[in-house]
C-alpha positions, 0 to 999 in steps of 0.5 A, a space after each residue: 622725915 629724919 631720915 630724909 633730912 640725914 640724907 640731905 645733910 649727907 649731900 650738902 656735905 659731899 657738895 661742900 667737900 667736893 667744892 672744896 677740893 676742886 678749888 684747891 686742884 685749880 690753885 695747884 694747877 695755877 702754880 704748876 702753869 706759873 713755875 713752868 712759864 718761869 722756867 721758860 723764860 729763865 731758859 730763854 733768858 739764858 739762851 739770849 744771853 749765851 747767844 749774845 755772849 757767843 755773838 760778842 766773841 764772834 764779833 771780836 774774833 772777826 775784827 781783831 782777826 783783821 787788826 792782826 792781819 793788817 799788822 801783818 802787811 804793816 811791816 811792810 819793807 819801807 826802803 822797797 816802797 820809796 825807792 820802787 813804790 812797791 808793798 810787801 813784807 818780809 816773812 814766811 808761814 812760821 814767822 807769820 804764824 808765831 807773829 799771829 799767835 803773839 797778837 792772840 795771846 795778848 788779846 785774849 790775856 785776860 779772857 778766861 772764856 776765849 780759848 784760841 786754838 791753832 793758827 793754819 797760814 796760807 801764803 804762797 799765793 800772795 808771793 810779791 815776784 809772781 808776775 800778775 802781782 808785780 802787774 798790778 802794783 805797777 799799774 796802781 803805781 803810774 795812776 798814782 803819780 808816783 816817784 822814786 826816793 834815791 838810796 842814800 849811799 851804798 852797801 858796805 858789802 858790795 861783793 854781794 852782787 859784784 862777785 869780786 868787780 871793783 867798784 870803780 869799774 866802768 863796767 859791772 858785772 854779776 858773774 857768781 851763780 849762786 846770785 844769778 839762780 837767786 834772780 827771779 827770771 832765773 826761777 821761770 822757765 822760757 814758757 812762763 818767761 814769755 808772755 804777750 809782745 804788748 800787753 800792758 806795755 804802757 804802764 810798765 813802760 812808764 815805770 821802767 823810766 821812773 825807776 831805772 837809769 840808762 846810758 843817756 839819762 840824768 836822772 837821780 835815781 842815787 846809787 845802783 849797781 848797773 848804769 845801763 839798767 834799762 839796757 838790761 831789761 832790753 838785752 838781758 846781759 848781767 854785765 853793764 857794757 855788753 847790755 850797752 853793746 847790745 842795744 846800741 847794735 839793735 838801735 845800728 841795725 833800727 837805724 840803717 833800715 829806716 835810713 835805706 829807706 830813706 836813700 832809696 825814696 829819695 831820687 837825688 841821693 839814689 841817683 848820685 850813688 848811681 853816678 858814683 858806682 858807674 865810675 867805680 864799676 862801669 857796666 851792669 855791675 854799677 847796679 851791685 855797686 850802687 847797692 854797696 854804697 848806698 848800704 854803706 852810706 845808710 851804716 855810717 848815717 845809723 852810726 853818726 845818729 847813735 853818736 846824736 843820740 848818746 849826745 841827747 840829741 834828737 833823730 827822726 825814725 824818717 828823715 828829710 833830707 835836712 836831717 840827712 848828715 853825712 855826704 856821699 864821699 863819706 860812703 864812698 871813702 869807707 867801702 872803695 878808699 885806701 882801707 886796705 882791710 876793706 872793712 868799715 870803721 866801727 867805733 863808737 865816738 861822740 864826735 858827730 856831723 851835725 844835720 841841718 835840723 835837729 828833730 825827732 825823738 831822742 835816745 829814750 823814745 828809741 829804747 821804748 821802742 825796743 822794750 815794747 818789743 820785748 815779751 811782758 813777762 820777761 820785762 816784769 821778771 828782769 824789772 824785779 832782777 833789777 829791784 833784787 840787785 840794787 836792794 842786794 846792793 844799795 841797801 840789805 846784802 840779803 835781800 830776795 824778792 823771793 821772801 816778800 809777799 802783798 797778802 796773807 791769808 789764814 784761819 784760826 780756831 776760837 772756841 771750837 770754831 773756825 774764822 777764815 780771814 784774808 788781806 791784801 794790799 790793793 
């Protein structure tokens, strides 16, 4: 019996000893469980907020990274958007880069856990003179109503452009090659000078006569180096009075067609020049003769509507016989009277006969006409000749469309990572 009661107190014991032990392995377990879900959540805790602080510094690189980038185009050349309404800023990859490089170290001065690295600037695809970039812009700027601010006074230094030409001569000219090479229609070869005959015509029409002069106008447009700008971009001629010449040769030769039309529709006028060529040359000949005069009459009617024209006066491109000035005995005087070199009189005069009506379009229509002929990109390129002479002239002796962009693009490194940006005017 004690034996059986030693055993059974034996047992209890264990029991209690085992129970013991298995309640203080579940508390140890407890606690392992609790420092682990701790750790994790103090881990999770840090990457949350090493998230957010990576998150935050992206955020800022982006913005400020566009701040700079809008400062860049900031600086754009005031005197170049009043007087020709278009945006661009002086500049190179270096000065740009050093500008960026500024802007970063002032930004993140007092930011010990940014650490900006290298800037890398792209900007030649952003150059103001390439021609769809001047396109544009001029289109933005006939939508927009723009006008011109006239140059207040002129360039002390005008043998920048005038290569030794007085400043009082009637008749400028640009003759230095080392300003001729520097023009932008000088840095396009003929096949990227040509372009399509009529694309975007009217817009860059509209400009060419907000922005520039013409032998006719009275427009205030302040000081610029050529009078006859538009007559430039027509003939291409550095030199004022041959791109004068130039036009008023190709307007000759417009009008002369459009009045022998007009001489050989119309049966009195034809006839009468018949008559006269009879008496002069009786026989089969009158025919050939007929021809001559009619031929000369049509001349000296083209010039006595390009002495209209200079006066502001109007001609139609097809008249009617109240617009028809000159008499026949004019024409015949000229070819078959006492001028022994039997050649015609072609000086130009403002002295004209005045037609019975007035009417039609004036000098400037004639000059659309003539510039809608020209190829696109040969008015684009000879539109910024002119805005490089007159800035040269009127306002920095330096100054090259070459050197002036709309846009930028770059990237810069910021704690190892890279962020891209790119800005334009638009």
């Amino acid at each position: 019996m004690t034996d059986w009661k030693s055993r059974l107190n034996h047992m209890l014991i264990c029991e209690a000893k085992y129970m013991k032990q298995r309640s203080i392995g579940k508390k140890g377990s407890y606690t392992v469980f609790l420092v682990m879900f701790l750790s994790g959540m103090i881990l999770m805790t840090g990457a949350v907020i090493n998230a957010a602080h990576i998150k935050a510094i992206d955020s800022s690189c982006k913005d400020l990274g566009r701040v700079w980038a809008f400062s860049i185009l900031g600086e754009y050349d005031r005197a170049l958007r009043d007087r020709y309404g278009l945006y661009g800023y002086y500049g190179n990859e270096d000065l740009v880069r050093e500008k960026l490089e500024t802007y970063a170290g002032c930004s993140f001065k007092k930011k010990k856990y940014i650490k900006s690295g290298d800037f890398v600037c792209h900007m030649q695809d952003y150059k103001l003179m390439d021609l769809p970039a001047i396109k544009n812009q001029i289109s933005h700027l006939i939508l927009s109503f723009w006008r011109p601010v006239p140059f207040e006074g002129g360039s002390q230094e005008t043998e920048a452009v005038e290569d030794g030409t007085a400043e009082e001569s009637p008749a400028r000219y640009i003759s230095a090659e080392w300003i001729i090479e520097a023009l932008p229609s000088h840095a396009y070869d003929g096949s990227s000078a040509g372009g399509s005959w009529l694309g975007g015509s009217v817009s860059e029409i509209s400009y060419i006569f907000k922005a520039f002069k013409d032998h006719v106008d009275d427009r205030d447009l302040g000081k610029t180096y050529f009078d006859n700008e538009i007559e430039y971009i027509i003939s291409g001629k550095l030199n004022d009075e041959k791109s004068r010449k130039a036009v008023y040769d190709k307007l000759i030769i417009e009008r002369n067609g459009m009045n022998l039309i007009y001489l050989y529709s119309c049966s009195e006028k034809r006839q009468a020049a018949l008559e006269a060529a009879e008496i002069i040359t009786p026989g089969p000949e009158a025919l050939i003769t007929q021809a001559i005069i009619l031929e000369t009459w049509a001349f000296l009617e083209a010039r006595n509507d390009l002495a209209l024209l200079y006066d502001g006066q109007c001609v139609p491109v097809l008249k009617k016989d109240e617009n028809w000035a000159l008499g026949l005995d004019a024409a015949v005087d000229s070819e078959f009277g006492e001028n022994e070199s039997g050649e015609l009189d072609t000086r130009e005069t403002k002295d004209y006969v005045r037609p019975r009506s007035i009417e039609g379009q004036n000098y400037g229509d004639y000059l659309k006409t003539l510039l809608a002929a020209v190829p696109e990109n040969k008015r684009l390129l000879r539109i910024m000749d002119l805005i490089q002479i007159n800035m040269k002239y009127a306002y920095c002796d330096y100054f090259l469309m070459d050197d002036y962009y709309y846009g930028l693009k770059y990237e810069m490194t910021v704690n190892g990572r890279k962020y891209d940006f790119e800005e334009r005017f638009s």
